[in-house]
LOTI-861845 format. One record per residue: residue in three letters; x, y, z of N, C-alpha, C in turn. Coordinates in pm, whole numbers, plus 32768, in hexadecimal, padded with zeros to 4 digits. Layout:
residues N
KOLTOR   code    n.u    n.v    n.w   ca.u   ca.v   ca.w    c.u    c.v    c.w
KOLTOR    ALA      X      Y      Z      X      Y      Z      X      Y      Z
...
//
This chain:
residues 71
KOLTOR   code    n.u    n.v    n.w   ca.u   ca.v   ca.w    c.u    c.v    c.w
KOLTOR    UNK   69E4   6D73   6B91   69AE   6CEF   6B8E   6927   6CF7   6B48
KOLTOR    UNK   6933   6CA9   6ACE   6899   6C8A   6A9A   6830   6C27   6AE3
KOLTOR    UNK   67D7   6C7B   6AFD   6781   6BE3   6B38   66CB   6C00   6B0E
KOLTOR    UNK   66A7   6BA5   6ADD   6607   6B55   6ADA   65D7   6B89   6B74
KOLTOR    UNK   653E   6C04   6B47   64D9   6BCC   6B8D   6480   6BDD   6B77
KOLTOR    UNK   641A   6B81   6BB6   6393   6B54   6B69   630B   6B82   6BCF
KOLTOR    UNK   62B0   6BB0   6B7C   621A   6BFC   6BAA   61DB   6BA3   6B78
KOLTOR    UNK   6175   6BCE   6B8A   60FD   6B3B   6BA4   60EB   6B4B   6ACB
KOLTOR    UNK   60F3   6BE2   6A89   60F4   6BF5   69EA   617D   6BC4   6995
KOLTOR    UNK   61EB   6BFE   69CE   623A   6BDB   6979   62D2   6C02   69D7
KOLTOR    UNK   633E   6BC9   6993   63D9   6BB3   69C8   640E   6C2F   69A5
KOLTOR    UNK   6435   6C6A   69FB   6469   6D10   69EA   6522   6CE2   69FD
KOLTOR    UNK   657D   6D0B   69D7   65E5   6D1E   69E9   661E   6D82   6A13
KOLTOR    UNK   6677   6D73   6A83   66AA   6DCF   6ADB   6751   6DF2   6AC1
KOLTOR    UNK   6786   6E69   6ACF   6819   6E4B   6ADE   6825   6E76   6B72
KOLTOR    UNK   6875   6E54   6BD1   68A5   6E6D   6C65   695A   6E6E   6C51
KOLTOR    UNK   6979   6EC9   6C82   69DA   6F22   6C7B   6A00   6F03   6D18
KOLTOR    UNK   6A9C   6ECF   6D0D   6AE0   6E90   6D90   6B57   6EFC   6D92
KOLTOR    UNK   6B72   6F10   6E0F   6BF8   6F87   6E3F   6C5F   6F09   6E71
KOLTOR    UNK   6CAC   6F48   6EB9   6D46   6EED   6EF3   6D1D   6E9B   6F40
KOLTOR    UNK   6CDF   6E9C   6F82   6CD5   6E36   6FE0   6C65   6DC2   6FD4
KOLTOR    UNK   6C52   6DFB   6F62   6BD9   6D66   6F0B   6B63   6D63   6F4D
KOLTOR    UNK   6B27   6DD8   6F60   6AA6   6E08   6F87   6A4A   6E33   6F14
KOLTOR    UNK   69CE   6E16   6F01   6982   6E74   6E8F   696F   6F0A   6EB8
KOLTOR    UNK   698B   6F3A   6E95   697B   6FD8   6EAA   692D   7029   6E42
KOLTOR    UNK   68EA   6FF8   6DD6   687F   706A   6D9F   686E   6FF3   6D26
KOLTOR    UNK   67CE   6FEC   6CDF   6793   6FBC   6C8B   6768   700F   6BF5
KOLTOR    UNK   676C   6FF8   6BA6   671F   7000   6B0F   66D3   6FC2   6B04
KOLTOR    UNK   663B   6FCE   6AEB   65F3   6F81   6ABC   65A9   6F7A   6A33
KOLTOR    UNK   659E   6F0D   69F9   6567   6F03   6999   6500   6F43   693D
KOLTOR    UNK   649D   6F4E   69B3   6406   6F56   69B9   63ED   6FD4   6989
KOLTOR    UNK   6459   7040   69C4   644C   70CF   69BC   649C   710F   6936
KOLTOR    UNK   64D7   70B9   68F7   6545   70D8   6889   6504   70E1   67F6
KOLTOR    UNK   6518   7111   67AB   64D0   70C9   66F5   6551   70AB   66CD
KOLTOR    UNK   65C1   70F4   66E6   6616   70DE   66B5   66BF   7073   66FA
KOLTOR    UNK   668B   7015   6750   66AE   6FF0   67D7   6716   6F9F   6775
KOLTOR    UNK   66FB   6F6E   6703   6754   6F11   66D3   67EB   6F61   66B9
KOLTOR    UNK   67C3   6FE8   6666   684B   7036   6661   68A5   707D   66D7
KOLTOR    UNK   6821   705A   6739   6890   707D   67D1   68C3   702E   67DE
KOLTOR    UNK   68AF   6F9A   67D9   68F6   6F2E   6811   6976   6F1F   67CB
KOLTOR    UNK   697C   6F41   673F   6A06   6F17   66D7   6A5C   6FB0   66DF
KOLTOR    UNK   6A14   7028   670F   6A60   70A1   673C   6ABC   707E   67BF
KOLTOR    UNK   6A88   7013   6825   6ACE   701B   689C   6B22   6FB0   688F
KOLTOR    UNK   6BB1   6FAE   68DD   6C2F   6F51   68B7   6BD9   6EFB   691E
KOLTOR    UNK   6BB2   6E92   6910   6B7D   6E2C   696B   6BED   6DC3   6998
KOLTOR    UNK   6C26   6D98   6A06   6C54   6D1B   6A22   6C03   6CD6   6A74
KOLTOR    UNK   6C35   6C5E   6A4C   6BD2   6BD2   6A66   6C04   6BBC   6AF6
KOLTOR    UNK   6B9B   6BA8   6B4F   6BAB   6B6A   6BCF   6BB3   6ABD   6BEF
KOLTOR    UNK   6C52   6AA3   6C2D   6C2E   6A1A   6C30   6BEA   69EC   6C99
KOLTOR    UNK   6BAB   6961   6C59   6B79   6936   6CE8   6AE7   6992   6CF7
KOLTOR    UNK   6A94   6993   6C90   6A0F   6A20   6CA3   69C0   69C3   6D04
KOLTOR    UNK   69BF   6921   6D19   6977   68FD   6D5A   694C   691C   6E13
KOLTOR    UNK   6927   6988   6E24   6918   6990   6E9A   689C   6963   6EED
KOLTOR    UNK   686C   6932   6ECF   67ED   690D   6F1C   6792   695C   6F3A
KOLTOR    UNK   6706   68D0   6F57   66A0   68F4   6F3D   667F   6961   6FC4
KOLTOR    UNK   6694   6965   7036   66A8   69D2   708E   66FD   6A77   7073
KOLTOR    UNK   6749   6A5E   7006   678D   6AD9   6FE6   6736   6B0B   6F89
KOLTOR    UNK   6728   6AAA   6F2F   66AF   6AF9   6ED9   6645   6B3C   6F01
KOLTOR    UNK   6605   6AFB   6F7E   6569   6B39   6F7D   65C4   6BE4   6FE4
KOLTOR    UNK   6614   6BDF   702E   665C   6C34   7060   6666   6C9C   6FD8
KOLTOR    UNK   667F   6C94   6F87   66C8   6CD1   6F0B   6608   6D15   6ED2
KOLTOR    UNK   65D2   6CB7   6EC6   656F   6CC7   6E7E   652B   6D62   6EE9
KOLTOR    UNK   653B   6D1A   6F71   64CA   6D70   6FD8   6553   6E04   7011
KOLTOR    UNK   65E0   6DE9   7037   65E9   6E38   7059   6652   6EA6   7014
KOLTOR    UNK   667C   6E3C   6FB7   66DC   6E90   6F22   6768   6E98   6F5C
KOLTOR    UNK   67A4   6E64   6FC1   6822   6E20   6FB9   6835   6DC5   7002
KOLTOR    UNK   6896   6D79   6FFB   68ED   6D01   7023   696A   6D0C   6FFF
KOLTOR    UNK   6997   6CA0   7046   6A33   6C9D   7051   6A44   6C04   6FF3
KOLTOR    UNK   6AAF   6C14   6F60   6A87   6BB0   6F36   6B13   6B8A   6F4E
KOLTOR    UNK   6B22   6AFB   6F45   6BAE   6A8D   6F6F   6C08   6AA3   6F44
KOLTOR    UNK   6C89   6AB8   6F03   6CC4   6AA4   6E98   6D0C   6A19   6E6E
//
């Protein structure tokens, strides 16, 4: 799952990496990458439907790095 997040400087992009049971289970981050763009088109990405999980899952996501997202 690609997702936006934002520091008080600038919007870092994250990838979060979901297992079977539609849990996040480990992150990539942006911030730490130079080359983050050719990781992202190296990895077979599928699109999550429904990414809208709310504003409680997010700050969960943001503070504790997983959630359980809907399908």
């Amino acid at each position: 799952m690609k997702n936006s997040e934002y520091t008080a400087y600038e919007e870092i992009i994250s990838i979060y990496f979901i297992d079977k049971t539609w849990t996040t289970s480990g992150k990539i981050n942006g911030q730490y990458y130079s080359n983050f763009d050719e990781i992202v088109t190296g990895i077979n990405l599928k699109e999550v439907p429904n990414k809208n999980y709310g504003f409680i899952n997010y700050v969960k996501l943001l503070c504790l790095g997983r959630v359980k997202i809907k399908k």
